[in-house]
Every structure is written in C-alpha cells, then in structure tokens.
MARSE-631913 format. One record per residue: x, y, z of N, C-alpha, C, CB in turn. Coordinates in steps of 0.2 Angstrom, whole numbers, plus 5000, padded with zeros to 4 digits. Glycine has a CB too. Layout:
<atoms>
XYZXYZXYZXYZ
...
</atoms>
This chain:
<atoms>
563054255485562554295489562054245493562054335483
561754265498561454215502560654245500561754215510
560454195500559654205499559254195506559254165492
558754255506558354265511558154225513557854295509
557754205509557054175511557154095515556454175503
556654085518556454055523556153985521556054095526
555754005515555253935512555753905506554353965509
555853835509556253805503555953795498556553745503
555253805495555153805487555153875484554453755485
555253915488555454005484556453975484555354115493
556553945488557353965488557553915481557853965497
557253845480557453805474557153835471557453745473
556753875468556553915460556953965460555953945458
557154005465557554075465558454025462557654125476
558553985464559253945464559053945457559353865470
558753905456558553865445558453915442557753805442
558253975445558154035438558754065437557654095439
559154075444559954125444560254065440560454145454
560354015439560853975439560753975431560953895445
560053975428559953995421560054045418559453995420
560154115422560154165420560854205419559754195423
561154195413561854225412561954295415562154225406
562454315421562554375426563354405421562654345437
563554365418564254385416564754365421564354445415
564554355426564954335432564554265438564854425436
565254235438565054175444564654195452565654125445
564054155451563854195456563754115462563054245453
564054115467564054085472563254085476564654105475
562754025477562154055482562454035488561354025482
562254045493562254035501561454025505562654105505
561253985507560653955508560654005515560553865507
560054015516559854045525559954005530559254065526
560554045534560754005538560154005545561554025540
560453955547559853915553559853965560560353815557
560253985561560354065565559754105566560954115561
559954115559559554185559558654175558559854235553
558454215563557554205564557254235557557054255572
556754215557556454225552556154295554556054175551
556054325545556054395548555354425547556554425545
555054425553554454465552554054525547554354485557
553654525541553654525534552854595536553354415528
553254675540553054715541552554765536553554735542
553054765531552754805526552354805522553054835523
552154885520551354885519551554865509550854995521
552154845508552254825500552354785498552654855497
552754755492552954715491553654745492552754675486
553954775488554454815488554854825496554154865483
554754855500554654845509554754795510554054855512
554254715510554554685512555154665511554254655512
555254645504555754605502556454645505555654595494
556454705504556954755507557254735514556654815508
556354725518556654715524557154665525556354695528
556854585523557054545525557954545521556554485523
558054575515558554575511559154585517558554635503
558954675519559254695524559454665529559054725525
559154605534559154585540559554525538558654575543
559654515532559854435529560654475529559354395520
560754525526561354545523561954555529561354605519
561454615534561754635541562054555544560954665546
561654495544561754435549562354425545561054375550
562654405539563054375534563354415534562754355527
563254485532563854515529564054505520564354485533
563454485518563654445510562954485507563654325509
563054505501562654535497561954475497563054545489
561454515501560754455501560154475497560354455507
559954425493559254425488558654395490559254395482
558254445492557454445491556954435491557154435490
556254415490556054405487555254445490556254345485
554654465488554054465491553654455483553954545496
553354415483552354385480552054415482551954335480
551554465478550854455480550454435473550554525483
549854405474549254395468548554435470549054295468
548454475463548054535465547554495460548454615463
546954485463546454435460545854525458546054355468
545654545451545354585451544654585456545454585445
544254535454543554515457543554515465543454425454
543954495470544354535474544654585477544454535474
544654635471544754725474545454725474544554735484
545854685471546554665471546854625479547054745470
546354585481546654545486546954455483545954535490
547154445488547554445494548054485494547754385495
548454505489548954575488549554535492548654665493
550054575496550254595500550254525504550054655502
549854505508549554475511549354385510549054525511
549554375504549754335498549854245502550554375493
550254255506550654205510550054185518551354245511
549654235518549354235524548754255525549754275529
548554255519547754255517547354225520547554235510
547254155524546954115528547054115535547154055525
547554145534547854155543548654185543547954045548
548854175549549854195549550054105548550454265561
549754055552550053985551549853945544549753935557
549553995540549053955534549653915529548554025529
549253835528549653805522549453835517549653725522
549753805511549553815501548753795502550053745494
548753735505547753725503547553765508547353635503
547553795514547253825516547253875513547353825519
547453925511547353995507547153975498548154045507
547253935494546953905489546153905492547353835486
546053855496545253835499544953935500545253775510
545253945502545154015506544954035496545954065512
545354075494545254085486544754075483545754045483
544653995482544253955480543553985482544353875482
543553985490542853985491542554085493542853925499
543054145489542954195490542954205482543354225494
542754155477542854155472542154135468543454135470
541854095474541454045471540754095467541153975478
540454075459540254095457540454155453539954095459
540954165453541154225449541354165443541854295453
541054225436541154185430541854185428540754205425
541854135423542754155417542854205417542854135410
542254255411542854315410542854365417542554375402
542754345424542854415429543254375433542054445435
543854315429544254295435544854315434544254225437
544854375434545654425429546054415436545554555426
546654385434547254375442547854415439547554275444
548354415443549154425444549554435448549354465442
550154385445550554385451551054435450550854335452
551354475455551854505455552254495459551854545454
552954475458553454475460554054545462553554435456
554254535465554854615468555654545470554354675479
556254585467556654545470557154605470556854485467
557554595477558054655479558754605481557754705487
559054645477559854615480560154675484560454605473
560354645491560554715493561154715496560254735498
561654745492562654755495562654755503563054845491
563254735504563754755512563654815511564654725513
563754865505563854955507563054985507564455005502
562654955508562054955506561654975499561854985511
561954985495561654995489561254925486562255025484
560754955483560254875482559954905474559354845490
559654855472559754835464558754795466560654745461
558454805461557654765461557654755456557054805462
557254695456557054685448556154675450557354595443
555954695445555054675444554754625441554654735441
554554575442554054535436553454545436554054455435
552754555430552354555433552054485428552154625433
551454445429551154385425550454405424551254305428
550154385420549454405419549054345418549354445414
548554315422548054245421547454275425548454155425
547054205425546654205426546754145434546154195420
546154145438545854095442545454035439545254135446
545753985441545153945437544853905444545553875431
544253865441543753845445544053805449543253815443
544353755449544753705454545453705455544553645452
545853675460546353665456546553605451546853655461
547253625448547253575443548053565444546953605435
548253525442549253485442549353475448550053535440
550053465449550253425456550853455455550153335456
551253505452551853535452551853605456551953545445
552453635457552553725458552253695467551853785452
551953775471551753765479551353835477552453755486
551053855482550753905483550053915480551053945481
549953965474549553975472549553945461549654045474
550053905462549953885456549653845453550353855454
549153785457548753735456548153765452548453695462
547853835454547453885453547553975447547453905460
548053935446548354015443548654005436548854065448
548153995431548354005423548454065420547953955419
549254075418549554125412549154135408550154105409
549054195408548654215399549254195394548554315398
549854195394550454165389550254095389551354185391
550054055392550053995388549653975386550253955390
549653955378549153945374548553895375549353925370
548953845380548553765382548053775387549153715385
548153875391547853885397547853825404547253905394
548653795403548653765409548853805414548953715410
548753775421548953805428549753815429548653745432
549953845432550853855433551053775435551053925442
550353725439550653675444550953625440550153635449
550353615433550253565427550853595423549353565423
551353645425551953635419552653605425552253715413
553053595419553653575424553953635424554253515422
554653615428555253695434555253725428556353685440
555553695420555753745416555153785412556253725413
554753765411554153815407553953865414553353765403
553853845419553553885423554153955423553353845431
554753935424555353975427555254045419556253915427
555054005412555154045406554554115408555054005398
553954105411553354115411553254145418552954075410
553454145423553254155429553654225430553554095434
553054255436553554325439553954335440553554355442
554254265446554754265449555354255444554554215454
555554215438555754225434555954275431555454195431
555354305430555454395424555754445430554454445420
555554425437555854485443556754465441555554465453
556854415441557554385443557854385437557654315446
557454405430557854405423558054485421557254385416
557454525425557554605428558054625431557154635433
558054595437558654615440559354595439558654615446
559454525436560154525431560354545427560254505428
559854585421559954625419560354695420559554625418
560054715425560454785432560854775434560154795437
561054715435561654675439562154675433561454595440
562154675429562654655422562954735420562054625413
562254785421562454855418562854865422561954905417
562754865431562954915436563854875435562354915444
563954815435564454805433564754835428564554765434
564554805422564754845416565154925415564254835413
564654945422564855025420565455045425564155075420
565355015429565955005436566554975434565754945442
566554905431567054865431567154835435567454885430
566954825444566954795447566554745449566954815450
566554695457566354655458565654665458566554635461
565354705460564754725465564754715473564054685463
</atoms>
C-alpha cells in the first residue's frame, strides 16, 4: 500500500505502528512518490480529508492508499484547532509555530479547564474503490509549557490521561507513544477491519 501523506514524521509512525500490528497478511509500504503534488486538505472533516488525499494517492499509484487526518479538539477552545490542527498558525505554520499559537490562546486557563484530544481518522482506500477506516480517539490535557524533545507536532504539549507519570507524548519514546497514541488506536482499528474483511472474503483485498 502506498501511504499518503506528505510529512515524514506521520509517514515513520504510520510505517512503526503497521509493521507492529499483525494484519495476517504481509503488508508491503510504498512511500509517496515525488510526482505526485501534494494534496490540498479541502474538507470540512477529518474523515473527508483523509478520503481525499487516500483517493488522489490511490488514483496516481493504482495500489491500495492509507490516510491519515489529526485534529486536537482543545475543550477551553470551543474544540479548536479541530480540523484545522496542522494550520492553526497560518497554511506555512511550523510545530512551534502552532504550539506558540496554543500556548498563547491558552494562557491562564487553569489545570482542571485544560480538557484536550486528539483524534485520529485512517482510510485505506482499494483500486476498486471500496475503503476501510479506523478511528482512534486519546484523551489529555494541555500543559503549561512544552515539555520532551521527542514525537513532532502537538506532543511537547499534550499529556494522555492513560499515563500515570502524566508525561507529554514528546517525553516518551516511538514505542509507548505508538501503545497510547490515536494514531496508533486509528491503525489498530482499522487492522482489525482489515483482518475481518479478509477473513470473510478469503481474498487479498
């Protein structure tokens, strides 16, 4: 399968969770080829985007393509950045830009009002077009600063209610984050689906 996405630290955690997660079947990745443009991220969902891009990625290849769309729904917020997750600061914005941005739409709100989550959506989508989703969803909080030097994005800032030590996604390494993370539980979802829809077929997919 060739994966979507565009940003090389989605596509080495999507690569380390599939390659963890027994499908029953060998699953070959194909990284995104240089060709194809990146694909402008339309929809009003998560679910939408990830579709789109699955779709434009499959069409160009021809090979069953996966996925992916994030958003972090900060309660204190209104459920922002949502959707919008990646570009919260601007359409050119880096990780510290949209963390600074975060940080500084956050400032003064206490511990218990800094209810967060990330949710993940991942679509696999066949040559005959039938497609498959998995969902993860993670539940944490915001914390006041960042904290670790691991993960990209929104992790420096975003501790799991599941871990006891209440650290940050950044402050664990690839494999506790991958047991914990949405993106994880999306891609443990949809292998799951993946296993049935074969199972019940007998075929490849």
């Amino acid at each position: 399968m060739v994966l979507a996405t565009a940003n090389p630290d989605k596509a080495r955690e999507l690569a380390a969770v599939l390659s963890a997660t027994a499908t029953g079947r060998a699953v070959e990745l194909v990284g995104r080829p240089a060709g194809v443009p990146e694909v402008e991220e339309t929809g009003s969902t998560l679910r939408e985007n990830a579709l789109l891009k699955a779709r434009v990625l499959g069409a160009a290849t021809d090979l069953p393509a996966l996925a992916d769309d994030t958003g972090l729904e900060v309660d204190a917020l209104g459920g922002e950045p949502g959707v919008r997750s990646a570009r919260y600061a601007g359409e050119n914005a880096t990780y510290a830009d949209n963390v600074e941005r975060l940080l500084r739409e956050m400032a003064g709100v206490a511990p218990p009002d800094r209810g967060a989550r990330f949710t993940t959506v991942v679509v696999l989508v066949f040559p005959s077009g039938e497609a498959l989703e998995g969902v993860g969803v993670v539940e944490g909080r915001i914390t006041e600063a960042p904290r670790g030097a691991a993960g990209f994005g929104y992790d420096p800032v975003f501790a799991p209610s599941a871990d006891p030590a209440g650290r940050t996604f950044a402050e664990m390494d690839a494999a506790e984050k991958d047991r914990l993370s949405h993106r994880g539980a999306a891609l443990r979802d949809l292998a799951a689906k993946l296993r049935d829809a074969v199972g019940t077929t007998g075929e490849e997919g």
